[in-house]
C-alpha positions in Angstrom: -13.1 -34.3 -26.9 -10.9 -33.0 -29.5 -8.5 -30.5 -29.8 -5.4 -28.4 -31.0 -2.3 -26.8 -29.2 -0.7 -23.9 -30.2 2.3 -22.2 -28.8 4.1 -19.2 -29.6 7.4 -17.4 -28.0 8.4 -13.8 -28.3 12.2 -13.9 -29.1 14.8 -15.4 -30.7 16.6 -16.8 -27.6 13.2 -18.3 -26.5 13.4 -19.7 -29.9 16.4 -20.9 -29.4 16.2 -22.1 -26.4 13.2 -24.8 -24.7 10.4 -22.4 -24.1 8.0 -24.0 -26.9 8.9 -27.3 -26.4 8.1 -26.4 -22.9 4.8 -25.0 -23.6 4.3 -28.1 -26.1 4.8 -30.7 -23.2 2.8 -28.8 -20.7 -0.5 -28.3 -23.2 0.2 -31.9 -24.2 0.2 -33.2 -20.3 -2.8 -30.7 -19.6 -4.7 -32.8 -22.2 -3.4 -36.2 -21.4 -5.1 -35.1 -17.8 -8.6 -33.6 -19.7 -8.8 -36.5 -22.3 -8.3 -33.8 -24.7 -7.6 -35.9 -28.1 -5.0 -33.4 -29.8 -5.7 -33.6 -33.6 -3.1 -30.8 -34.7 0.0 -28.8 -33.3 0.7 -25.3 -34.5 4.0 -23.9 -33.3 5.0 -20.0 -33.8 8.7 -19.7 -34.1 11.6 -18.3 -36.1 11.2 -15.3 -38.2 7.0 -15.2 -36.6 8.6 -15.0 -32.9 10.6 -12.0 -33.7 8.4 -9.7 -35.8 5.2 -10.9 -34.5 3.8 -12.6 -37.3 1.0 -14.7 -36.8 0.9 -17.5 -39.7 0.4 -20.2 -37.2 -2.1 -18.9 -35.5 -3.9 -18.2 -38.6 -3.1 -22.1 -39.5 -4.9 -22.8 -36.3 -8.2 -20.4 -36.8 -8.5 -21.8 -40.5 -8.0 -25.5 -39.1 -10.9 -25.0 -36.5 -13.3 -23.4 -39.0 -12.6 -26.1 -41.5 -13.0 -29.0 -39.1 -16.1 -27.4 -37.6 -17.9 -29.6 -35.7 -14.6 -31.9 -34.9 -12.2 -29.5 -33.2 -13.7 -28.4 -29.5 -10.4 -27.3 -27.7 -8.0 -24.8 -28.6 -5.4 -25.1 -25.7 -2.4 -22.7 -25.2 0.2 -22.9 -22.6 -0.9 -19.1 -21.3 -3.3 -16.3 -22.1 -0.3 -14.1 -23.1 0.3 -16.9 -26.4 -2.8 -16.6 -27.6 -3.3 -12.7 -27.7 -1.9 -9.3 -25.5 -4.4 -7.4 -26.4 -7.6 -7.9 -24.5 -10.0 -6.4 -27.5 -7.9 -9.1 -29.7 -8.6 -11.9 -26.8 -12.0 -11.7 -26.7 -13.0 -11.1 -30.3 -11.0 -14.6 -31.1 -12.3 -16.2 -28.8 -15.7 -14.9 -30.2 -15.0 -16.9 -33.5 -13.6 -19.5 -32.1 -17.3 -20.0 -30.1 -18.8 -19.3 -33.7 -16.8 -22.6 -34.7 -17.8 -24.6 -31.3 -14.2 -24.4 -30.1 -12.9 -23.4 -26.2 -10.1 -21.6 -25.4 -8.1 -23.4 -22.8 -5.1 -22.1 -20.5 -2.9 -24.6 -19.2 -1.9 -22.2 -16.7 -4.6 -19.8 -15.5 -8.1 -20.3 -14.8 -9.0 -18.1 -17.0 -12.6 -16.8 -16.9 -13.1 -17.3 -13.4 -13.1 -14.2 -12.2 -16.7 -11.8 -11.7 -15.2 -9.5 -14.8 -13.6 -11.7 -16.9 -16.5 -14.4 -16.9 -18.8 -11.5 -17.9 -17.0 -10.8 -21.0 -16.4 -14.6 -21.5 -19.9 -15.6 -21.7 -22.0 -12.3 -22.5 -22.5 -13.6 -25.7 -24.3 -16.9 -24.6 -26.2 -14.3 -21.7 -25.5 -12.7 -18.4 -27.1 -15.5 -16.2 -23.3 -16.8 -15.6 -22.2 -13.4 -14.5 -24.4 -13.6 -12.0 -23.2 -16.5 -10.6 -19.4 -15.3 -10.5 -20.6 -12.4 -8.4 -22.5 -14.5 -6.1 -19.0 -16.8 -6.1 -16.7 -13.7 -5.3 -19.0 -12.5 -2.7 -19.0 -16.3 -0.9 -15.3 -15.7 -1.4 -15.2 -12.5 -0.4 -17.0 -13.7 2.8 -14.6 -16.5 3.6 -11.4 -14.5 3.1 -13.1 -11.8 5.8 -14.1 -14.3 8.2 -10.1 -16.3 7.5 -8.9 -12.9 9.1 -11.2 -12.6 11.6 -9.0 -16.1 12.8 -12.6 -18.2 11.8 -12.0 -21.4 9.6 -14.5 -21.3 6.9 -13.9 -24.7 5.9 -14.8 -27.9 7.5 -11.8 -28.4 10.3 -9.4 -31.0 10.5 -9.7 -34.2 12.4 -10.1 -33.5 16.3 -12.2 -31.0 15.7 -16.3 -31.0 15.6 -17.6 -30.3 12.1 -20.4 -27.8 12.5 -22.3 -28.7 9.6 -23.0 -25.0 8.5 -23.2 -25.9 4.9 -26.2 -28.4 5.2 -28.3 -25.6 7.7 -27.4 -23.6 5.5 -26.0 -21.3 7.9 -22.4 -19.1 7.8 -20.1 -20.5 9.9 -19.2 -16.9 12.7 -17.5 -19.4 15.7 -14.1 -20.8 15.7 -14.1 -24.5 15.6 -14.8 -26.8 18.9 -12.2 -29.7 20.2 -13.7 -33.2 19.1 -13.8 -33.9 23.1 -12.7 -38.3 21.8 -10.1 -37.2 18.9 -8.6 -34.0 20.4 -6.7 -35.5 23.2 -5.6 -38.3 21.2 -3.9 -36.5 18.3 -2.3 -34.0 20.5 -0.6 -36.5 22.4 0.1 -38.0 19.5 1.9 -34.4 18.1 3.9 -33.9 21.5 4.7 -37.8 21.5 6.5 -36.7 18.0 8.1 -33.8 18.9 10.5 -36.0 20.9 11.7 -37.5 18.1 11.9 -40.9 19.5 9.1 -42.6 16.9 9.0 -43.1 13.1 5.4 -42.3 11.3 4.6 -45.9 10.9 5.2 -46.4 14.7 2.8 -42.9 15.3 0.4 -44.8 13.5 0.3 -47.8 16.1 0.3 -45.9 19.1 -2.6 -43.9 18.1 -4.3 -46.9 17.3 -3.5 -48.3 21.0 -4.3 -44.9 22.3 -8.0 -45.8 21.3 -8.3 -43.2 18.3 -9.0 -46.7 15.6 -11.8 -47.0 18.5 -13.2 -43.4 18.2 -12.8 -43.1 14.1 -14.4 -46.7 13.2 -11.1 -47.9 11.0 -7.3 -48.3 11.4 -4.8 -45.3 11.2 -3.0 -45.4 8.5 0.3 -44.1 7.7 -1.4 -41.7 5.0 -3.6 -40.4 7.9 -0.7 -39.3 10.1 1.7 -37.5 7.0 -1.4 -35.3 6.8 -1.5 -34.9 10.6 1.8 -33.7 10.8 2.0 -32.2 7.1 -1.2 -30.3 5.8 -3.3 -30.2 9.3 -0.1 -29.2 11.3 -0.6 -25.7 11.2 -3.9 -25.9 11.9 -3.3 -27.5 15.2 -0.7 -25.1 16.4 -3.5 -22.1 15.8 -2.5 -20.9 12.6 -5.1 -20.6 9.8 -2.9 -20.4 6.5 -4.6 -17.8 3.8 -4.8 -20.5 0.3 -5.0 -17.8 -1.9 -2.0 -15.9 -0.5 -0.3 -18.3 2.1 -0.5 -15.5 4.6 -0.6 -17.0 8.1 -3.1 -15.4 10.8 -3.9 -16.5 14.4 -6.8 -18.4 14.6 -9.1 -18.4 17.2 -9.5 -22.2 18.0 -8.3 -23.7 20.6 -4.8 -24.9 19.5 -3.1 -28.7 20.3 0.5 -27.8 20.3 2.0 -24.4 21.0 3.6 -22.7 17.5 7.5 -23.6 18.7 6.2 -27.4 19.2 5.1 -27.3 15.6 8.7 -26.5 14.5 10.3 -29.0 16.6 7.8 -31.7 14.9 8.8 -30.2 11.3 12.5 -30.2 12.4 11.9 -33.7 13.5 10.4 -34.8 9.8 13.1 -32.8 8.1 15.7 -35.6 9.2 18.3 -32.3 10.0 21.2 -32.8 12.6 20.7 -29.4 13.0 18.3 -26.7 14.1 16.7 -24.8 11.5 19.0 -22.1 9.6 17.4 -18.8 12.0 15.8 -16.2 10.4 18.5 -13.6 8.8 16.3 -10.5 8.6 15.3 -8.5 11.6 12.9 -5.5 10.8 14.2 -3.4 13.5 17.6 -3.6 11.7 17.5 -2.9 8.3 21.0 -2.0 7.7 22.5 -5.2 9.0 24.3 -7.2 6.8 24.6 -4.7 4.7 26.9 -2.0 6.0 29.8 -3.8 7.2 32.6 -2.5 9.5 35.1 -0.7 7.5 38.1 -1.9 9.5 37.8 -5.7 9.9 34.9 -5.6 6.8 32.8 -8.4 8.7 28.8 -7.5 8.8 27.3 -5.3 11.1 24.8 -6.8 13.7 22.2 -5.0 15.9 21.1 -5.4 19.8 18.6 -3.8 21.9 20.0 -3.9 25.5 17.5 -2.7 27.9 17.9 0.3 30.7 15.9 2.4 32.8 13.9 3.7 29.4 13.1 0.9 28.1 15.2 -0.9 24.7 18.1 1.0 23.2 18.7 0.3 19.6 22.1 0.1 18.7 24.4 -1.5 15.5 28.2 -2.6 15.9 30.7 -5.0 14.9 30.8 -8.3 16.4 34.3 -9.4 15.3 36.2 -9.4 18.8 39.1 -9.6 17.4 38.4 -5.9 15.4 39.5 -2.6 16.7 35.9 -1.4 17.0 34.4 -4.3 18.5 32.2 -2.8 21.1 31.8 0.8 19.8 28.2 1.0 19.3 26.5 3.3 17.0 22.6 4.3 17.2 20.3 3.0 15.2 18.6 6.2 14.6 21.7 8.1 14.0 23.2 5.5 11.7 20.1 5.5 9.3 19.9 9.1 9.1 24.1 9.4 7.4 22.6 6.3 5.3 20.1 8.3 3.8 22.6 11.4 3.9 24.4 8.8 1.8 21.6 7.8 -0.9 21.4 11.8 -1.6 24.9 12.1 -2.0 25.0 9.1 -5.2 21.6 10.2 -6.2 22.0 11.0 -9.6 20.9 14.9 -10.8 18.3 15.7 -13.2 20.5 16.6 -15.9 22.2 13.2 -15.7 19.2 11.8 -15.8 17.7 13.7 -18.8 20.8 12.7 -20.8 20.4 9.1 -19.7 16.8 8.8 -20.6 17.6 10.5 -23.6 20.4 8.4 -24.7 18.1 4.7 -23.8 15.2 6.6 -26.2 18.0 7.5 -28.6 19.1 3.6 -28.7 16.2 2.4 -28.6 14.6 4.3 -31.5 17.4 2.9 -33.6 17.1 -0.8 -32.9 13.2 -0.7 -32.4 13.0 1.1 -36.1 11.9 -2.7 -37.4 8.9 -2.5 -35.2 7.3 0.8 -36.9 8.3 -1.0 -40.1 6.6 -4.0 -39.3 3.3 -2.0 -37.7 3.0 -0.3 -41.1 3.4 -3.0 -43.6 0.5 -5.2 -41.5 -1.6 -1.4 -41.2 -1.4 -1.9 -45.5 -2.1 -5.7 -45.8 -5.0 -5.2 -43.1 -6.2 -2.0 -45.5 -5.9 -4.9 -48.9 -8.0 -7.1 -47.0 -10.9 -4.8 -45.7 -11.1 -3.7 -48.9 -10.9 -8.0 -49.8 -14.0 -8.3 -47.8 -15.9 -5.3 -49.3 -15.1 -7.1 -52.7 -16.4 -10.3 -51.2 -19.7 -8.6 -49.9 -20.2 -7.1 -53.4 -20.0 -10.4 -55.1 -22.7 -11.7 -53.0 -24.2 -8.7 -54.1 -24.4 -9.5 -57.9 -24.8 -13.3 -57.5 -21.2 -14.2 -58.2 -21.5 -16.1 -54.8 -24.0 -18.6 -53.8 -24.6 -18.3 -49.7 -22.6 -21.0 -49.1 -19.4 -19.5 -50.7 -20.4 -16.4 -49.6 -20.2 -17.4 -45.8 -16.7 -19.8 -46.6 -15.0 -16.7 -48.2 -16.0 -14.2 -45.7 -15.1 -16.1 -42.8 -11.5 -16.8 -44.9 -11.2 -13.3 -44.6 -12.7 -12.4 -41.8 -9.4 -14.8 -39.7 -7.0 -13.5 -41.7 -8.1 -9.6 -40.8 -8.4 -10.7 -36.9 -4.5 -12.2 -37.5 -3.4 -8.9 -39.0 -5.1 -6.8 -36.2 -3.2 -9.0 -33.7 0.4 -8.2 -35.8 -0.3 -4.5 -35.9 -1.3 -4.5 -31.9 1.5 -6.4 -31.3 4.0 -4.8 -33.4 2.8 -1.3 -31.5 3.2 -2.9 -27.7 7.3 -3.0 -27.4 7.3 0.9 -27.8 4.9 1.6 -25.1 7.0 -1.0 -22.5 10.1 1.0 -22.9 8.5 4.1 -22.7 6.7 3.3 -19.3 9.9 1.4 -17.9 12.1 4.2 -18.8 9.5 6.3 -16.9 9.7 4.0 -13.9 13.2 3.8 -13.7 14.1 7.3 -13.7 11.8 7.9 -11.0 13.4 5.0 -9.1 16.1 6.5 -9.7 15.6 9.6 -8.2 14.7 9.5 -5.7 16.2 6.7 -3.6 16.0 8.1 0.4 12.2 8.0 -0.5 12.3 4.8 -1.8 14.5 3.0 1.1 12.0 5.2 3.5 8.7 3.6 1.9 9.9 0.2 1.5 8.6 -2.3 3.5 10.8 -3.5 5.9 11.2 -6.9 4.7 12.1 -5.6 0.9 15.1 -3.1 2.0 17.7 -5.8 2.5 17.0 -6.7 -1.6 17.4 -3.2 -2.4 20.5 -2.1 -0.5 21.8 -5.4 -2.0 21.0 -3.8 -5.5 22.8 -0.5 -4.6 25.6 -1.9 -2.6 26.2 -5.0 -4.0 29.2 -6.0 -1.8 28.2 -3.9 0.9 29.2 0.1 2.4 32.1 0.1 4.9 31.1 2.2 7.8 33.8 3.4 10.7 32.5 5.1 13.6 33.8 8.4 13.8 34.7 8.9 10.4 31.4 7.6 8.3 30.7 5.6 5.3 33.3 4.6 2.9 33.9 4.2 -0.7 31.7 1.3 -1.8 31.2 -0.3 -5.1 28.0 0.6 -6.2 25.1 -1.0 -8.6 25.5 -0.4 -12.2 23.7 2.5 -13.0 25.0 4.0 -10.1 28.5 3.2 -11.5 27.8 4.7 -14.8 26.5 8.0 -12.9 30.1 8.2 -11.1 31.8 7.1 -14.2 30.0 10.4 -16.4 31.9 12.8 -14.1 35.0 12.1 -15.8 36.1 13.6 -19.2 35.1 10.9 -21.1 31.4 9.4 -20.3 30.1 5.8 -20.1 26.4 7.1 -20.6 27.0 9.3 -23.8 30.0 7.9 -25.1 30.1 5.1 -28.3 28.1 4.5 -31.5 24.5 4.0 -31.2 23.8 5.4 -27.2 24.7 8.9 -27.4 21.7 11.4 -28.2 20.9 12.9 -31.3 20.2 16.3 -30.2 
């Protein structure tokens, strides 16, 4: 097979930087791996990158139509190189098929999925689509039964495989101990755990255990990496999602209890240590963050119990601090933190003159985009009016057929190219307008925000607004803290002179 590579970056710095010759090596290994012969290279950089010019990738669609017959690959690094807009996408690709060429992504499977095939193939016929639904819906299947703690797939050795796929059956049970193989691999995990054997030596005393015996050929190093690598969550009960990595309890009988399985992993880390613990406790979202404002160490949480069950409670730790021991509630220390968020919370008016002053900025260094969308919106008008000219000539027999057909499809790629300019000239305005959106009501409304997180994310965010952390004193409340930037620039605008309208080129116009 032969093919071409094209890559394309979006900025100067990427320019400037390694991102095409990073996109170059990665298409270039991707066909090293298909046996993809690459006949050409078409790189978009420089002045192309930055207004979004497309003479490469014009090169590349005049290079495939000329070497009909001879070029069968177009490979990009990503989807997002080739084109952002998915009517643009698709209607490429459409030529490209005209020319026997396929679009290939180095990084996505792209087409795979029910919707995306559809549009893929429609023009060859639907009988594909079909078959993506059917796919989804076996996946669909296998994801609902991976929750339901079932392994869908054929199990691991030590375990019985049911053979569902040749009775053509769905497989509803958990998976059944392999009643010679079970025994012998768990032993072989606790026997591990210890510490006291190397892999190679694992491998022997399986062997002696009987287990070359029960599989018919010698254990082999390879063998038990994959026991206590891939398979060893498996064998502690855990069924690991592969399209996620999400970790649910399976309901198989398990070989080793789940704090076995981390001794073994601690074991083939090679650490003189235990495992760093786990930082983040959910029922403590504060800690870590707010910090004693006396001694400035961290504050920790506990939960002693009483006659009412757990009490929730922060503090210092630092026995040698002043408030070491003078517990605060949990409950009453997240309410003043949320007391807190209103009282930096910017107000609407600061907010409308922000917004206004980003829109104001950014209308003056994004004027080269409108300039750019209207000088390709004229050279796409020239060439429309090209290929009328073109269809005329055939008309009145200035054209035979054949030069008909090589001069329309000429013009035809270099009309697709322009579209592509004009789309993509167009998309940098709608991203700022829809992140400025977003931010402001980020912004906004940030007890909301803290309150709706999930627990695991409001450690990043409090890191965002308190970068260093809020001193807290017990009695007296939260001290002065140095906030995120934005946050910063909202304190800063009280003042007589502001941060957010002050300087050439960010105040507003109006």
């Amino acid at each position: 097979m032969k093919g071409i590579i094209y890559t394309r970056v979006s900025s100067d710095e990427q320019v400037k930087g390694t991102s095409l010759d990073f996109q170059e090596e990665i298409c270039r290994n991707y066909c090293k791996d298909k046996g993809i012969e690459v006949l050409a290279l078409f790189r978009e950089e420089g002045a192309s990158a930055k207004t979004a010019e497309r003479a490469e990738f014009l090169r590349a669609i005049e290079f495939c139509r000329k070497n009909k017959g001879k070029v069968e690959a177009f490979v990009v690094a990503k989807v997002d190189r080739f084109a952002r807009n998915t009517e643009d996408h698709f209607y490429v690709r459409k030529i490209l098929l005209d020319y026997g060429v396929t679009l290939h992504s180095v990084s996505e499977p792209i087409g795979n999925s029910p919707v995306g095939k559809f549009f893929e193939t429609m023009l060859a016929g639907s009988s594909e689509f079909d078959n993506a639904i059917r796919k989804q819906r076996c996946t669909d299947g296998m994801l609902t039964r991976l929750k339901q703690g079932v392994w869908p797939w054929n199990p691991p050795p030590g375990y019985k495989p049911g053979n569902w796929t040749r009775r053509r059956e769905k497989k509803l049970l958990p998976d059944q101990p392999d009643e010679r193989l079970f025994p012998i691999i768990q032993r072989a995990l606790k026997e591990y755990a210890k510490g006291l054997c190397s892999q190679v030596e694992l491998a022997g005393l399986m062997d002696t255990w009987g287990f070359k015996e029960a599989r018919g050929r010698k254990t082999q190093n390879q063998f038990v990496d994959r026991v206590l690598g891939r398979y060893l969550p498996f064998y502690a009960g855990i069924l690991v999602n592969p399209w996620t990595g999400e970790e649910i309890d399976g309901l198989h009988k398990a070989m080793i209890s789940k704090a076995e399985m981390a001794q073994i992993k601690f074991v083939r880390s090679g650490k003189a240590r235990l495992a760093k613990r786990e930082r983040y406790n959910p029922e403590f979202p504060l800690r870590r963050t707010v910090i004693c404002a006396v001694c400035t160490v961290p504050l920790t949480g506990s939960a002693p119990r009483g006659n009412g069950g757990r009490y929730l409670y922060y503090h210092c730790h630092n026995k040698k601090c002043l408030m070491f021991g003078k517990s605060i509630a949990k409950k009453d220390l997240e309410a003043e933190f949320l007391r807190y968020l209103e009282t930096i919370t910017p107000n609407e008016k600061w907010l409308a003159v922000f917004k206004e002053s980003v829109l104001d900025l950014w209308e003056e260094q994004g004027k080269g985009f409108d300039v750019a969308a209207q000088r390709y919106e004229r050279q796409l008008a020239l060439l429309e009016t090209k290929r009328k000219r073109v269809y005329e000539m055939r008309e009145d027999g200035s054209y035979t057929k054949e030069e008909f057909l090589e001069r329309r499809q000429e013009v035809d790629n270099e009309i697709t190219a322009a579209k592509i300019s004009v789309n993509e000239s167009r998309i940098e305005q709608f991203d700022i307008e829809g992140s400025l959106t977003y931010a402001t009501n980020f912004i906004r409304n940030l007890g909301r925000q803290w309150f709706d997180l999930p627990p695991q994310i409001r450690p990043r965010f409090q890191k965002l607004l308190f970068p260093e952390g809020l001193p807290y004193k017990k009695g007296v409340g939260f001290g002065t803290a140095r906030l995120g930037l934005i946050y910063t620039l909202k304190e800063t605008s009280r003042s007589e002179k502001s941060l957010v309208v002050a300087g050439v080129g960010i105040e507003p116009t109006t």
